[in-house]
C-alpha positions as CSV (number, residue, x, y, z in Angstrom):
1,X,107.0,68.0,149.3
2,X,107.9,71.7,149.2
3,X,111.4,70.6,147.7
4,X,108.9,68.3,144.7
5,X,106.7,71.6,143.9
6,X,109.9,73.3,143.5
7,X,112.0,71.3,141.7
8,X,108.9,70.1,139.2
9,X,108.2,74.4,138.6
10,X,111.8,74.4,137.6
11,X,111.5,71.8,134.8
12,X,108.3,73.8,133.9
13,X,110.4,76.8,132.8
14,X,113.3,75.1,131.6
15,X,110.4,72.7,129.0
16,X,108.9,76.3,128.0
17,X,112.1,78.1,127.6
18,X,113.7,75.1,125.6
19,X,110.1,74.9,123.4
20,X,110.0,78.8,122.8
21,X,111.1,79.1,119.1
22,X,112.2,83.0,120.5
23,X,114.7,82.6,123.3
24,X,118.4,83.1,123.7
25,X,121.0,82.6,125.9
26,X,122.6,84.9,128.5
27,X,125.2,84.2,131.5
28,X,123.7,82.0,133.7
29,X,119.9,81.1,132.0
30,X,117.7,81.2,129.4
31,X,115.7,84.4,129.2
32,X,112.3,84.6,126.5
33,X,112.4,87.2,124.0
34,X,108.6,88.9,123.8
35,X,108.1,88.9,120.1
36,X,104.8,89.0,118.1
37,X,103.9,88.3,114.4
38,X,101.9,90.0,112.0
39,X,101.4,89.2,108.0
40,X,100.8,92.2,105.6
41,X,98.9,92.1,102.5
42,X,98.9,95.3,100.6
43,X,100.1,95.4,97.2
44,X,104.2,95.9,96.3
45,X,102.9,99.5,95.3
46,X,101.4,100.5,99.0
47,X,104.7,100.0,100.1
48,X,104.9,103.9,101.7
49,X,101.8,102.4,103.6
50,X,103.7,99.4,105.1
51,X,106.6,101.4,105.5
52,X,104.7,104.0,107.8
53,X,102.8,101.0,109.7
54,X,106.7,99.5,110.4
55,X,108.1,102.9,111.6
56,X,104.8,102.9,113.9
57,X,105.3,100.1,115.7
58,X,109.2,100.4,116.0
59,X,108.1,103.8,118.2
60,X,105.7,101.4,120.0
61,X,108.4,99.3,120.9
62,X,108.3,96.5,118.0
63,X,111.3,95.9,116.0
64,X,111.0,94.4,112.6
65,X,113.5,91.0,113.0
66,X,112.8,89.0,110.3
67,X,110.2,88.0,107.3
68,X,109.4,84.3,106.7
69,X,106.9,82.4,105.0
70,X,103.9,84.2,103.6
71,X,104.6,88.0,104.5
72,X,105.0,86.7,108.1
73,X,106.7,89.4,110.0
74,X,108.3,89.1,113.1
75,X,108.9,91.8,115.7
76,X,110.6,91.5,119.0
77,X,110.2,94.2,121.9
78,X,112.9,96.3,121.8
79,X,113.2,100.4,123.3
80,X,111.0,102.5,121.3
81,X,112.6,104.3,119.3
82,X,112.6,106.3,116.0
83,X,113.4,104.7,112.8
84,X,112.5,104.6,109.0
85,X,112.1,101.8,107.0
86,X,112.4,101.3,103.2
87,X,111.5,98.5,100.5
88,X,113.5,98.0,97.5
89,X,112.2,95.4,94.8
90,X,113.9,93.9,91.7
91,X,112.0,92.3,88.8
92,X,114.1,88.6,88.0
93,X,117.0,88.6,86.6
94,X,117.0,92.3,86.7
95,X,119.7,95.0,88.4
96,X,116.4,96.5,90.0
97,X,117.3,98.6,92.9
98,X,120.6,97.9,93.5
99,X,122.4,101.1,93.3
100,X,119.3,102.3,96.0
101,X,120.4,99.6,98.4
102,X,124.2,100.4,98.0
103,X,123.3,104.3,98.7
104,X,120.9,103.1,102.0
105,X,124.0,101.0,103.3
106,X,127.3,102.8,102.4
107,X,125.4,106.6,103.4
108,X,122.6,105.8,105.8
109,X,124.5,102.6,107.4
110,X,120.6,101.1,106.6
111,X,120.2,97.5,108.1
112,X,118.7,95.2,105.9
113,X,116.4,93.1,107.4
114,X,116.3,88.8,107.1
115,X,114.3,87.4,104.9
116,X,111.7,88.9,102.5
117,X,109.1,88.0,100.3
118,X,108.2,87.3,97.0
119,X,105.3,88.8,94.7
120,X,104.4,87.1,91.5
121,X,108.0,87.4,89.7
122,X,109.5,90.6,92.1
123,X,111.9,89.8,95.2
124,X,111.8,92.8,97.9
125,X,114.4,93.7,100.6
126,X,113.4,96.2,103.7
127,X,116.0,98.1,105.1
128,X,116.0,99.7,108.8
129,X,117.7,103.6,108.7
130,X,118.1,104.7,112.4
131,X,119.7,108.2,111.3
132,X,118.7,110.9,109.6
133,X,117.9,110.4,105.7
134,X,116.2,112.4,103.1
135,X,114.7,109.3,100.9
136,X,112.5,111.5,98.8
137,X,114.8,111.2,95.5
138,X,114.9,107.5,96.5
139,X,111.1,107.2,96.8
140,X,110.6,108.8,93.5
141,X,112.8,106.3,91.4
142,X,111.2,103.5,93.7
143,X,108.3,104.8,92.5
144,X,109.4,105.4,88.4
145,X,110.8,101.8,88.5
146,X,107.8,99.9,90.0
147,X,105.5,101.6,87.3
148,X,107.8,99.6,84.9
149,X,107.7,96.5,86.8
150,X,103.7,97.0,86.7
151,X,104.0,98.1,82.7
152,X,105.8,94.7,82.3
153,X,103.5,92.3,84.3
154,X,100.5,94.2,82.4
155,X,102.0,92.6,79.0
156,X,102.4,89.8,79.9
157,X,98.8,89.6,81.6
158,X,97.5,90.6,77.9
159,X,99.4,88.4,76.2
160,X,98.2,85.3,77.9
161,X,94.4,86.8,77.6
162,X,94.8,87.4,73.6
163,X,96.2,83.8,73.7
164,X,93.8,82.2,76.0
165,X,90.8,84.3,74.3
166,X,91.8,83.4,70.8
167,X,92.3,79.6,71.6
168,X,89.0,79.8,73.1
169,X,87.9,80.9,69.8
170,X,89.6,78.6,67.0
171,X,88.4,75.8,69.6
172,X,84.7,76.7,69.5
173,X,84.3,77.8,65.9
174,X,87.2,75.9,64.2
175,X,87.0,73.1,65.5
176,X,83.7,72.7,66.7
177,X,84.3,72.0,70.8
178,X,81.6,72.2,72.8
179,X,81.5,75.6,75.1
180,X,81.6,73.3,78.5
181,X,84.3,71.1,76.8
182,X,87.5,70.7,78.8
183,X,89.7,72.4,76.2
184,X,87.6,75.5,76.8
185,X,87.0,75.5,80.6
186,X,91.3,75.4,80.6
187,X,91.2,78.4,77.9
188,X,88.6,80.3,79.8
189,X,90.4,79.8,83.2
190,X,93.9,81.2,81.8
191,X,91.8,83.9,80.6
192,X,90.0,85.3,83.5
193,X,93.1,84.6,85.4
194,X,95.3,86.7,83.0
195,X,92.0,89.2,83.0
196,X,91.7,89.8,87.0
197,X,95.8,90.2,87.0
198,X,95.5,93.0,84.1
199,X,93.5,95.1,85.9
200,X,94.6,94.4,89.2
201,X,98.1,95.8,87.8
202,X,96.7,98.4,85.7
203,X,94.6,99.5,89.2
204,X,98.4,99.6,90.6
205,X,99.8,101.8,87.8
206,X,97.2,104.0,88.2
207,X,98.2,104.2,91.9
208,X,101.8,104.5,91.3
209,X,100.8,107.6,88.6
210,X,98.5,109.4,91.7
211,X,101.8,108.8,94.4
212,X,104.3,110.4,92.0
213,X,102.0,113.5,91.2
214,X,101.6,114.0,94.8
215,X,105.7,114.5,95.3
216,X,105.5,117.2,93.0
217,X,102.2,118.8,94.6
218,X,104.0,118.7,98.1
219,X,107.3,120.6,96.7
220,X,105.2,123.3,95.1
221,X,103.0,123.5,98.6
């Protein structure tokens, strides 16, 4: 019997270890890795905010491993230590940050980190620095450069409200739609959509504008 309860808690670990999406292999066994996951929603702009949260938890003993999904990150326990973390982000089909990332890697020997996400049309990359690094120069042509990512997706927000709005328009008073007719509810929909994304950028320029003053303020301080 004794031999039964020990054999069956055996195949107990052995089912959990093999059913654990986190473990690896050592000499000998199969040993869990403690990991937790957490999903962060602030805007591409708060980046300095997610960056500070990352650096937190890495002195808590959470390293960043990998992003998946929806802005699902996953940290595994590691030693604390101290460690700064950085986002880059490109626009499509744009050289975006590129130069940045070279610089992190070939003088900082940064880490990037697997995976990333994507917001509307802008890729981002996090990098892990373990050393020493002034990033203020970086920060403030992260900063220039999302303002023009912002500047771009604010165009293109009004020009599918002028669209939308004067569709909306030539359909009621040119052709004589109904307000309620289906042509209308579309043109109304595209244009509070392309409305609430307007301002939710121009909210984020405005942001951006505020951050970058306050690199200056803290020099002359």
């Amino acid at each position: 019997m004794r031999k039964n309860n020990r054999f069956l808690g055996v195949l107990s670990f052995f089912k959990q270890a093999l059913n654990c999406r986190h473990c690896f292999r050592r000499k000998g066994g199969i040993f869990l890795k403690e990991s937790i996951t957490k999903h962060f929603y602030a805007p591409i702009w708060k980046c300095e905010e997610m960056e500070s949260e990352l650096e937190r938890l890495e002195n808590e003993g959470w390293r960043l491993e990998k992003i998946s999904g929806f802005r699902k990150f996953t940290f595994v326990k590691a030693a604390p230590k101290t460690a700064k973390y950085f986002f880059t982000c490109s626009f499509m089909k744009e050289s975006g940050m590129i130069q940045t990332e070279q610089l992190l890697k070939r003088k900082y020997k940064a880490t990037e980190i697997s995976g990333g996400f994507i917001e509307g049309s802008k890729t981002t990359s996090i990098y892990r620095i373990t050393r020493e690094a002034d990033l203020k120069q970086r920060k403030v042509y992260r900063n220039l450069y999302l303002r023009h990512l912002v500047w771009q997706c604010i165009l293109i927000a009004l020009f599918f409200t002028g669209i939308s709005l004067a569709g909306l328009v030539w359909s009621c008073i040119v052709d004589g739609n109904p307000l309620f007719s289906p042509e209308n509810i579309i043109f109304s929909m595209i244009a509070i959509c392309s409305t609430s994304s307007l301002f939710y950028h121009f909210c984020g320029w405005l942001y951006l504008r505020k951050q970058y003053a306050k690199y200056w303020s803290s020099d002359e301080a």
